[in-house]
C-alpha positions as CSV (number, residue, x, y, z in Angstrom):
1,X,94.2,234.8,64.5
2,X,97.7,234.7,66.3
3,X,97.9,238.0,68.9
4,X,100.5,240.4,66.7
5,X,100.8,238.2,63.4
6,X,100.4,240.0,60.1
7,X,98.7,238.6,57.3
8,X,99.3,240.0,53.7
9,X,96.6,240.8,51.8
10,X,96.8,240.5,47.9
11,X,96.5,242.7,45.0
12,X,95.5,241.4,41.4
13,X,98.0,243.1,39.1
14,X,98.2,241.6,34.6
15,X,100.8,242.5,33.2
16,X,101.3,242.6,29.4
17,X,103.7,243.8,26.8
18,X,105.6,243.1,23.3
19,X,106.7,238.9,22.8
20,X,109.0,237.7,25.1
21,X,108.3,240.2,28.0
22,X,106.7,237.2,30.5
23,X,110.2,235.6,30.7
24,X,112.5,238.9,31.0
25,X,109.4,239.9,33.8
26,X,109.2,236.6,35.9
27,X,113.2,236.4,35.9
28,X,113.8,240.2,37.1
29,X,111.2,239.6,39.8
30,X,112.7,236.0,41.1
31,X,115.9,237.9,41.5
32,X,114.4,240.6,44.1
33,X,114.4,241.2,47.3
34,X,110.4,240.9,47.5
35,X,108.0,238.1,47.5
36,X,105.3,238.9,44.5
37,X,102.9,235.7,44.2
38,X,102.4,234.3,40.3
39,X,99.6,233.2,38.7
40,X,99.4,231.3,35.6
41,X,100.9,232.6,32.2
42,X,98.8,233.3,29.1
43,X,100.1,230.8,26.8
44,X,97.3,232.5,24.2
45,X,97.9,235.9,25.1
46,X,100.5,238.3,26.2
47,X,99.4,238.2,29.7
48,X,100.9,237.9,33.0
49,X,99.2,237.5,36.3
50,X,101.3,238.6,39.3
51,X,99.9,238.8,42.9
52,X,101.5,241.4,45.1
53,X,101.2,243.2,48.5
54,X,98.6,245.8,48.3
55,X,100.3,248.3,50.7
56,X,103.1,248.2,47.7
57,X,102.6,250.9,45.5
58,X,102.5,250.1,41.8
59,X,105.7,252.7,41.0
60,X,107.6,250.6,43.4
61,X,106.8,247.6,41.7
62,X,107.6,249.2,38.5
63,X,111.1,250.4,40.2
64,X,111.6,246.5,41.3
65,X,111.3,245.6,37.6
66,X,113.3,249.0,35.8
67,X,112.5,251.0,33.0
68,X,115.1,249.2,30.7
69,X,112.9,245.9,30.9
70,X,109.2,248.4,31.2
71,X,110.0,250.2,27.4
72,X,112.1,247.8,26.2
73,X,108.6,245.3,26.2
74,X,106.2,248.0,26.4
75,X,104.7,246.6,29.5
76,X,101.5,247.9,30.7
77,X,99.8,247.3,34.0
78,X,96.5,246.1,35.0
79,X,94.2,245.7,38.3
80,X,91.7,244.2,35.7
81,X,91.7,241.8,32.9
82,X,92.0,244.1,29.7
83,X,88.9,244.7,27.4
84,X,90.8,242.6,24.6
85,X,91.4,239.5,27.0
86,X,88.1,239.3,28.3
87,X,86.6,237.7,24.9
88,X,88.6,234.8,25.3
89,X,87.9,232.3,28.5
90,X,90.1,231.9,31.7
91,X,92.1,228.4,32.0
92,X,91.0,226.1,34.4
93,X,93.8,226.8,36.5
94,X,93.5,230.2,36.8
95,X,89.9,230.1,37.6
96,X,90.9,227.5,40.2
97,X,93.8,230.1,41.2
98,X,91.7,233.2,42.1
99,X,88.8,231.2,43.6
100,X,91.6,230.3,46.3
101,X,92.9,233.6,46.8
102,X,88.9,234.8,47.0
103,X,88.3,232.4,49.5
104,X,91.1,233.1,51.2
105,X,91.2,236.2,51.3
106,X,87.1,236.2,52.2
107,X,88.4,233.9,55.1
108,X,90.8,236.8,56.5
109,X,90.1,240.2,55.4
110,X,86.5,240.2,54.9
111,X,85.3,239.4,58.4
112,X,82.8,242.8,59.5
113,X,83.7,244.6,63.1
């Protein structure tokens, strides 16, 4: 690791809401002044999978987004997948999405003192 180089570390946050949230959501958030990592739409289900910086509180998140978009769609929040997602199984992308950002993060964050 590179002497005063900060590494971000990652927190899972699904996202999900009334039809047609995931494309008001995903264009607010390409318009900010942040960097929030995506992951891969539910076509099935309303459910969006955003990456973001854990130190970030959720309300600010929330803020970044606005409550006109939040109760126009209804959107709830998520660290977990919902009770009523986890019947169905996750796409092969996504699978192959969080074992990279396990690994990943297993490679930076989890090393013990």
């Amino acid at each position: 690791m590179l002497a005063g180089r900060k590494y971000m570390a990652w927190t899972t946050l699904y996202i999900s809401g009334r039809p047609g949230f995931k494309e008001a959501v995903m264009d607010k958030l390409t318009r900010t002044s942040r960097f929030y990592l995506p992951g891969s739409v539910d076509s099935e289900h309303d459910l969006l999978l955003y990456w973001i910086d854990n130190t970030l509180p959720l309300r600010d998140f929330k803020n970044e987004l606005g409550s006109k978009l939040i109760f126009k769609y209804r959107l709830q929040f998520h660290y977990t997948v919902p009770e009523e997602y986890t019947d169905s199984k996750l796409s092969v992308q996504e699978e192959a999405l969080i074992k990279k950002m396990t690994n990943w993060e297993a490679e930076h964050y989890r090393h013990s003192a």
